[in-house]
N, C-alpha and C positions, 0 to 999 in steps of 0.2 A: 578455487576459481581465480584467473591470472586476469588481472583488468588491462586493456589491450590498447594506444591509441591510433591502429589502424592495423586492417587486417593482415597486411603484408608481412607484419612483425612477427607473423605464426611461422613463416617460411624464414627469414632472416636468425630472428632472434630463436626461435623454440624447435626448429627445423621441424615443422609440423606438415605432412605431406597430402593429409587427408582431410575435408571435414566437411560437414553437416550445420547449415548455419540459418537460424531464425531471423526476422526483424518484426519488431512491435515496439508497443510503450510499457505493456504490460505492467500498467498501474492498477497496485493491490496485489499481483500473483493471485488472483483469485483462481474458484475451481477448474475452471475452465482453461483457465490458463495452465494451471500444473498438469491437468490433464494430457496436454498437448506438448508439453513440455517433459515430462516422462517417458513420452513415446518417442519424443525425439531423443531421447537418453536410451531407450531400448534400440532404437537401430542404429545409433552408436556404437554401443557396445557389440552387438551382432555382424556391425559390419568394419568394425577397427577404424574408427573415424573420430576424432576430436567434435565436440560438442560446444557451439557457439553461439551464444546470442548478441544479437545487433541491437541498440536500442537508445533512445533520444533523451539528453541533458540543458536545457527545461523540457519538459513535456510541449510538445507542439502547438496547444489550446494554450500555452501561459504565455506564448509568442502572439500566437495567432489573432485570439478571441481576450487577451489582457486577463485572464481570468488568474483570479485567488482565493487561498482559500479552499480548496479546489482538489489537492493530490489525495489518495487514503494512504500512500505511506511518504516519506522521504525517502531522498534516493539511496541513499547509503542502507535503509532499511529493505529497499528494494533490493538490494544489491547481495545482501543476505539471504531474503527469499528464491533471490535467481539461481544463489549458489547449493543450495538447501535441495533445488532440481536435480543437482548433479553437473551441472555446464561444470566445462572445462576453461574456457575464455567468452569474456566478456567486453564488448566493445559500444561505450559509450557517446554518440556524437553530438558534438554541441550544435544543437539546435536554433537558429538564427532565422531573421526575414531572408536574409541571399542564401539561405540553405535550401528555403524553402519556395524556392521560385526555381530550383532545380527540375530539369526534363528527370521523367523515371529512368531514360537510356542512360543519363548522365549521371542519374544517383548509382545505379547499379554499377558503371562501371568505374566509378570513381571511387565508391567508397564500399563496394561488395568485392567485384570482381578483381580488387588491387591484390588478392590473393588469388592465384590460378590452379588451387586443386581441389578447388568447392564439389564437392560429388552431390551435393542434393542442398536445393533450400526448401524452409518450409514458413507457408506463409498462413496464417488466420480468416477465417473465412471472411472475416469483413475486412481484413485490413487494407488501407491504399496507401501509393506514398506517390510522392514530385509535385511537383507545382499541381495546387488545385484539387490534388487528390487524381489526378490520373493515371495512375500508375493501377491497373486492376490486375488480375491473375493471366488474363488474356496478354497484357503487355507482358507482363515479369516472363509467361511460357514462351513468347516469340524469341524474350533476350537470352532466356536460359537454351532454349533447345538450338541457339547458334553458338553456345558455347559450351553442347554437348553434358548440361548439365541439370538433373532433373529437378524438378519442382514439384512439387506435395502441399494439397490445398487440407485445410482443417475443415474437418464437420465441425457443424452447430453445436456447441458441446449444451446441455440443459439439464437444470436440477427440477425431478418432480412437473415436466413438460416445460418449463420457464426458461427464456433463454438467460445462458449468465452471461454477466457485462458489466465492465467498469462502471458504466452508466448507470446501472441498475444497481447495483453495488451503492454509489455514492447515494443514489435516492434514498434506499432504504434507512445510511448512516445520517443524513438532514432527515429526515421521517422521525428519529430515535426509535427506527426499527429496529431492533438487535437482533434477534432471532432469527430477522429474514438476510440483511448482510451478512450474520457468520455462517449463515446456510449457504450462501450466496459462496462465499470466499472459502469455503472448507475449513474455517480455521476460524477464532475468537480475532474481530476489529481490533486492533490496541491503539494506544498513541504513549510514544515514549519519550523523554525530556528529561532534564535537571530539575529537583527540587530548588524553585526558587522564593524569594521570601516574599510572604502575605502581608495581610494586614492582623494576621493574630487573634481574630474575632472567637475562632474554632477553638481554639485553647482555654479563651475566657469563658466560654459557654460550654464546656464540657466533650467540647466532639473536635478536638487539633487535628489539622488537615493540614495534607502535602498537598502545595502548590505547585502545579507543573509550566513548567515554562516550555512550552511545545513552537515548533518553528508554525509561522501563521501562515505559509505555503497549505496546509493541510485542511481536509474538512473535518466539519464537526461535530458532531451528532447535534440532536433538538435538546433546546434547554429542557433542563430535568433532572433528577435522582436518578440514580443507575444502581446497580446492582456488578462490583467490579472485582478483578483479581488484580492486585499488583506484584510484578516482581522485581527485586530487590539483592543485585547480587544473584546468587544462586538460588534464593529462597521465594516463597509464594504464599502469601497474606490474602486474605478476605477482606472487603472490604464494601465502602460505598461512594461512588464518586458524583458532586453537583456541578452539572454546567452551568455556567451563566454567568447572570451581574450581580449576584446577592439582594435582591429588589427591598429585600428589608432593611435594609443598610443603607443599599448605595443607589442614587439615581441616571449611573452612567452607561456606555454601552461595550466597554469593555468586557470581550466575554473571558470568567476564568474556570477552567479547571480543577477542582479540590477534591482530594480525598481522603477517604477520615478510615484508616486502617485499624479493623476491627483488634482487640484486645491487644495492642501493639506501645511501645513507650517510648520506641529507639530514635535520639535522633538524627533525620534523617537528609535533612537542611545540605545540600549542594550532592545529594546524589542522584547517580541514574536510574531510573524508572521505568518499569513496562507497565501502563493500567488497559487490561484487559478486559475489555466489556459485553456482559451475559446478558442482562435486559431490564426496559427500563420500570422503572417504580412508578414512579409520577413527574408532573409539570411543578419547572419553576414558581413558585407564586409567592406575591409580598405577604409578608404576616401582620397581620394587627400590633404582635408585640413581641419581643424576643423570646417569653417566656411560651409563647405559642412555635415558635420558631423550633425551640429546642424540645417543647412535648414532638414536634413533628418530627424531627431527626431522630427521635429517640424513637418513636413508630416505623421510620426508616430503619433503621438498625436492625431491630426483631422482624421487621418483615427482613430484611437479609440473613439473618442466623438462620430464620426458619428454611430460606433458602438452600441454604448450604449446610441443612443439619439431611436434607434431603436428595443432594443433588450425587 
């Protein structure tokens, strides 16, 4: 997938004659999302057309509504998943308030239509775009069918009757849903980062944990025990990950990340990380004494062996 900074450059630079072009945020790629996204890959290929997605550099609500905290991937993670569809190019626009005070007529043709051999867009059943959200399927058909170029609305996509959605996605990941987000997104929640340094408690008490140092754009599941995979390089360990403040420790609100990599030695101190999350164990909660601390962790453990002596 070619990352693109305007459409035009498929005809200049790639001499690309044909194409097939989305717009979303498609934060997460969830099921619904690839869903739609696949299909737009199959009439791609069916009908000899480059495969495009259009899609916005901060997310819209980080402009909008000041929200953080907020995204389930980063972009660059994103960017992976998009590619993962099969898209061919990729065009990411930077999202601003004067971006966002754009007419739809104005977005379309300024920042879609700068390329003139679009054969078909295809839009999300809920998605809007221009100032306000005005921009609905009824505008986007008026501007397309004058420029002899069709347009293709997305059904509801739904897992098990429920509709899926970023939104719904992100609730279940604050819930410390697991089970229903990775239902949700077809695929295990992760969050990936650099091992960075702790305060070392884990070591002294028996259970060393990788500290992830995760960008704080993202959200984050409910404090708690998890039940996680991480990977490492090319490799994939068991393991158990705790969100939170360490309440028995510490009385601040920093939330941290930790995972304590089942039967593992290596260390692992400034590398890259994927911890993958299966579901949760239990709630954060302060212990009376460390040595209750670590009977607990150690209760944590075996209930995840048992896990994945099963799974």
């Amino acid at each position: 997938m070619i990352i693109v900074k305007d459409l035009k450059e498929l005809k200049t630079k790639y001499n690309e004659d044909k194409i097939h072009v989305t717009i979303g945020n498609f934060d997460g790629v969830h099921s619904g999302h690839r869903e739609f996204l696949n299909q737009i890959k199959k009439d791609c290929v069916e009908e000899h057309a480059k495969f495009v997605i259009v899609t916005f550099v901060p997310h819209p609500l980080q402009i909008l509504k000041a929200h953080t905290g907020f995204l389930i991937n980063t972009y660059e993670e994103r960017r992976e998943l998009l590619a993962s569809t099969g898209a061919d190019y990729l065009l990411e626009i930077d999202f601003t308030r004067d971006f966002s005070t754009l007419s739809p007529e104005v977005f379309l043709e300024k920042f879609i239509f700068s390329f003139d051999g679009i054969a078909k867009i295809y839009l999300g059943h809920d998605f809007a775009f221009g100032a306000n959200k005005s921009g609905d399927f009824h505008v986007a058909k008026t501007f397309c069918d004058s420029r002899k170029t069709l347009l293709v609305l997305q059904k509801e996509f739904k897992v098990k009757s429920a509709a899926v959605s970023s939104t719904e996605v992100r609730a279940a990941i604050l819930a410390g849903d697991i089970p229903t987000a990775n239902e949700l997104l077809g695929r295990q929640y992760f969050l990936s980062g650099r091992v960075i340094k702790g305060e070392g408690r884990g070591k002294k008490i028996g259970f060393p944990t990788a500290n992830l140092g995760y960008s704080k754009d993202l959200i984050i599941p409910a404090k708690g025990v998890y039940v996680t995979k991480v990977k490492i390089k090319d490799m994939v360990y068991n393991s158990i990950t705790n969100i939170g403040v360490n309440p028995t420790f510490n009385t601040g609100y920093e939330i941290h990340v930790e995972t304590h990599l089942l039967d593992f030695t290596q260390d692992i101190y400034g590398d890259e990380i994927k911890v993958s999350f299966i579901k949760k164990l239990r709630d954060e909660r302060k212990f009376p004494s460390v040595n209750d601390l670590v009977d607990q962790i150690a209760a944590d453990v075996t209930q995840a062996r048992e896990y994945f002596k099963h799974e």
